[in-house]
Backbone bond lengths (Angstrom), bond angles and torsions (degrees), N, CA, C in turn:
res aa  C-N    CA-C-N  psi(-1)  N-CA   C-N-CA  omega(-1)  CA-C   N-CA-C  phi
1 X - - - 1.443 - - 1.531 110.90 -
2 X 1.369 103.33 -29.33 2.075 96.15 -168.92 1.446 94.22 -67.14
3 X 1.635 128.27 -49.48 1.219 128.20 -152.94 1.438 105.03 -63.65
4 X 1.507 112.98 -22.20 1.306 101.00 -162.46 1.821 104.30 -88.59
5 X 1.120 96.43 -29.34 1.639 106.45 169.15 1.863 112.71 -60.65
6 X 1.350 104.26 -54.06 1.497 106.29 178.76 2.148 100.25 -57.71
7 X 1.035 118.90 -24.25 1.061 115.57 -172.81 1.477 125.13 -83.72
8 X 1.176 100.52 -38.27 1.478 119.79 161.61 1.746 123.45 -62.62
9 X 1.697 110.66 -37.49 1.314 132.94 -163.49 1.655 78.97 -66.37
10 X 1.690 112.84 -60.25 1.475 102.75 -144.92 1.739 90.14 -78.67
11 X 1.241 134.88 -45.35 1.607 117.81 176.19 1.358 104.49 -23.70
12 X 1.425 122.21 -77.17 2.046 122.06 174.59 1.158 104.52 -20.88
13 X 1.576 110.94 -65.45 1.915 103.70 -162.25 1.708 112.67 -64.59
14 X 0.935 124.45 -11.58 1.272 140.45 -155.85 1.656 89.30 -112.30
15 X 1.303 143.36 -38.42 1.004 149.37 129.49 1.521 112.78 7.48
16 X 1.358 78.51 -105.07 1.643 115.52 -168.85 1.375 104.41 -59.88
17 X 1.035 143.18 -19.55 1.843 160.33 -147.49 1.841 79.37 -101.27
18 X 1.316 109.22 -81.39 1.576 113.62 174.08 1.373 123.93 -30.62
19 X 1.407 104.76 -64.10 1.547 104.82 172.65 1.906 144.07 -56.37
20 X 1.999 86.49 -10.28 1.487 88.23 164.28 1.452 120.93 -130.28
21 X 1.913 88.46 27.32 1.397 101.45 146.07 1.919 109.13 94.86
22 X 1.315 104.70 16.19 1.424 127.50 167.65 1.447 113.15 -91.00
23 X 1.753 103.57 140.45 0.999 106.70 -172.30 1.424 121.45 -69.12
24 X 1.402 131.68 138.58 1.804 140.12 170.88 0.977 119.48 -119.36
25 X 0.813 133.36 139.58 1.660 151.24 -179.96 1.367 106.41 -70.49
26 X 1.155 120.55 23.60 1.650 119.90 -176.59 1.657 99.57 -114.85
27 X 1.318 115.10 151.73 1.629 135.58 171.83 2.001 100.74 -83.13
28 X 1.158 109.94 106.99 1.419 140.47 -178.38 1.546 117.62 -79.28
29 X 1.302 134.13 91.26 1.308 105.57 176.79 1.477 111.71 -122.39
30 X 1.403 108.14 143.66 1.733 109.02 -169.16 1.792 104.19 -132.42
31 X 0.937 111.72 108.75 1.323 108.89 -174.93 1.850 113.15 -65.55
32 X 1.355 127.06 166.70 1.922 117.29 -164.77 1.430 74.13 -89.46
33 X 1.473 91.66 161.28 1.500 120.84 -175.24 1.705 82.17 -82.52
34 X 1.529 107.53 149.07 1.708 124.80 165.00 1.475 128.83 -114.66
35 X 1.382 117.52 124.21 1.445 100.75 -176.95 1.162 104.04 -77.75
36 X 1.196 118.24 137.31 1.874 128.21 -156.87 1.746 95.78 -92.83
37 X 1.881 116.96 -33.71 1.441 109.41 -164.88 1.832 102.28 -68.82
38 X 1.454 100.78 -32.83 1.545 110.04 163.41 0.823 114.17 -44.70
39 X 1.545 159.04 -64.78 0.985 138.11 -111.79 1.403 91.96 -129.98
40 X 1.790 121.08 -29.09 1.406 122.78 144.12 1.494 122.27 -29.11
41 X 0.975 106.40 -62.02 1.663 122.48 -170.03 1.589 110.44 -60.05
42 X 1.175 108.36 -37.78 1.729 127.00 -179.67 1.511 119.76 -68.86
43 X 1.502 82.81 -14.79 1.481 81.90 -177.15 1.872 115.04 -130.55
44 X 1.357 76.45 13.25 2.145 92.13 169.67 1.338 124.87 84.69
45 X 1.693 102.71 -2.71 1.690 102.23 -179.90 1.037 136.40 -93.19
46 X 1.132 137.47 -167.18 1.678 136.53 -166.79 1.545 85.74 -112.65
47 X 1.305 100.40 178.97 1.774 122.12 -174.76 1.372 97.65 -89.78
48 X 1.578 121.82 3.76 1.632 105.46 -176.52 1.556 95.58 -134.78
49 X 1.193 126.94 8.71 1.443 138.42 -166.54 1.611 92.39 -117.10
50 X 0.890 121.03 -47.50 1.473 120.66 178.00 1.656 111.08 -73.64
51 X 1.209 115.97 -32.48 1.491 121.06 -172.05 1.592 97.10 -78.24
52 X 0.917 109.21 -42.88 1.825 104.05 -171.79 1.772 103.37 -94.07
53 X 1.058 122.45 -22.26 1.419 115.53 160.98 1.657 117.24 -64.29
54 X 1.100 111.28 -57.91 1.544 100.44 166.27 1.144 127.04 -82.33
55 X 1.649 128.30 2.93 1.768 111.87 -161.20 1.002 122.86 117.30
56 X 1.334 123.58 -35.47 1.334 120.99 -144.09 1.618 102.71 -80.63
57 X 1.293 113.56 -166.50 1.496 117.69 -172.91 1.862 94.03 -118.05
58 X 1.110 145.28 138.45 1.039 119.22 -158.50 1.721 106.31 -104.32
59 X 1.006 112.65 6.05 1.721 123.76 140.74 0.892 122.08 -49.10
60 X 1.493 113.42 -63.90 1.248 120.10 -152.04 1.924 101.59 -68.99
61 X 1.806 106.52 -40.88 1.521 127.47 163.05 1.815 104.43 -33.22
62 X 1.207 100.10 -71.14 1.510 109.08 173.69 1.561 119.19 -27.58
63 X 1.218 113.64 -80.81 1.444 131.88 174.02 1.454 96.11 -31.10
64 X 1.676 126.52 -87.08 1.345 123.95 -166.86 1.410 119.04 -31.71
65 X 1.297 108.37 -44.59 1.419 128.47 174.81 1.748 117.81 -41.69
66 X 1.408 101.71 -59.47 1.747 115.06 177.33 1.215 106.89 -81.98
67 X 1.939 129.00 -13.77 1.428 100.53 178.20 1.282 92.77 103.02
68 X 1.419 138.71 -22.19 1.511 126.65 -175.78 1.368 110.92 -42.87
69 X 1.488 100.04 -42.62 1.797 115.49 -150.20 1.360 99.88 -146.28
70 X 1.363 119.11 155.67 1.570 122.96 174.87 1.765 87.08 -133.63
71 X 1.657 99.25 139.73 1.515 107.13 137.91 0.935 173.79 -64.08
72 X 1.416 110.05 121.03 1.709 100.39 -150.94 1.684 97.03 -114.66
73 X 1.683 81.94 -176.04 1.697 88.66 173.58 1.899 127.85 53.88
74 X 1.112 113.55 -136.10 1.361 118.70 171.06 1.479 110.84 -52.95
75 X 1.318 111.56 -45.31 1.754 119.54 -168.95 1.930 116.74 -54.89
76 X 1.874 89.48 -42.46 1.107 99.82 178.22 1.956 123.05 -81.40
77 X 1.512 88.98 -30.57 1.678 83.08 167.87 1.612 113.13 -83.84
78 X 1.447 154.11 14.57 1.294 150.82 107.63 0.768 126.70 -25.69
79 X 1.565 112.43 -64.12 1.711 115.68 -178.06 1.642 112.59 -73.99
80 X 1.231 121.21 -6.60 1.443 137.30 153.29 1.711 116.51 -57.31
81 X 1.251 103.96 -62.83 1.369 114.96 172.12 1.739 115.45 -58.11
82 X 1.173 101.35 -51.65 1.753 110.03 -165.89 1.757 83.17 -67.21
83 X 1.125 131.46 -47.47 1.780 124.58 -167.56 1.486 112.29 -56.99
84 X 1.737 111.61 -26.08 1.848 127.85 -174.03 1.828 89.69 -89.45
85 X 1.303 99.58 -74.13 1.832 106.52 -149.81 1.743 87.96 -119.53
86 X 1.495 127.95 89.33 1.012 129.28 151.56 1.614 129.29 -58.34
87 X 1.092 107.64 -47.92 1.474 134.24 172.49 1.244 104.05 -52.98
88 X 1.458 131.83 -52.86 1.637 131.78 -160.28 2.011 83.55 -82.14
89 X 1.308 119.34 -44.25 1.580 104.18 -166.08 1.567 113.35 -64.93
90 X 1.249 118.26 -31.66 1.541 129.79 169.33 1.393 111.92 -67.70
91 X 1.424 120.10 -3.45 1.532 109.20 -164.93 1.731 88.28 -113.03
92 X 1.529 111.83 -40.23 1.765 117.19 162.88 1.326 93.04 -49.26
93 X 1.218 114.57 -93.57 1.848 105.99 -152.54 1.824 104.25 -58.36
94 X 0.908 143.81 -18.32 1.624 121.61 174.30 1.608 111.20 -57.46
């Protein structure tokens, strides 16, 4: 049990060390931010054709759109995928 706590403790410090931009000995990966209305547009759909073709919530579509909000996480590696192999992500979710 300690190791797993000491192990966890230093992931946090290693964390937080990262997040204000100190160097870590850890492999970092951040995918480029995407303009989502781009990649909408590229591919011929409406703001409600694209939201329900991939998932999305079409708020949430909205927001990215004006800049409210950017995607992160899962949201952003989709819209990663759908920008490479649109066709293969429409053929998963159908």
């Amino acid at each position: 049990m300690a190791n797993a706590f000491k192990s966890i403790a230093q992931g946090l410090q290693e964390a937080l060390a990262l997040e204000e931009g100190k160097a870590v000995a850890v492999r970092v990966h951040r995918p480029e931010e995407i303009d989502v209305a781009e990649l909408r547009h590229s591919l011929g759909l409406t703001q409600q054709e694209f939201a329900a073709k991939f998932c999305i919530s079409l708020g949430t579509l909205r927001h990215w759109e004006r800049g409210d909000r950017k995607p992160q996480g899962p949201a952003l590696a989709l819209l990663h995928v759908v920008a490479k192999e649109p066709q293969a992500v429409l053929r998963a979710l159908a």
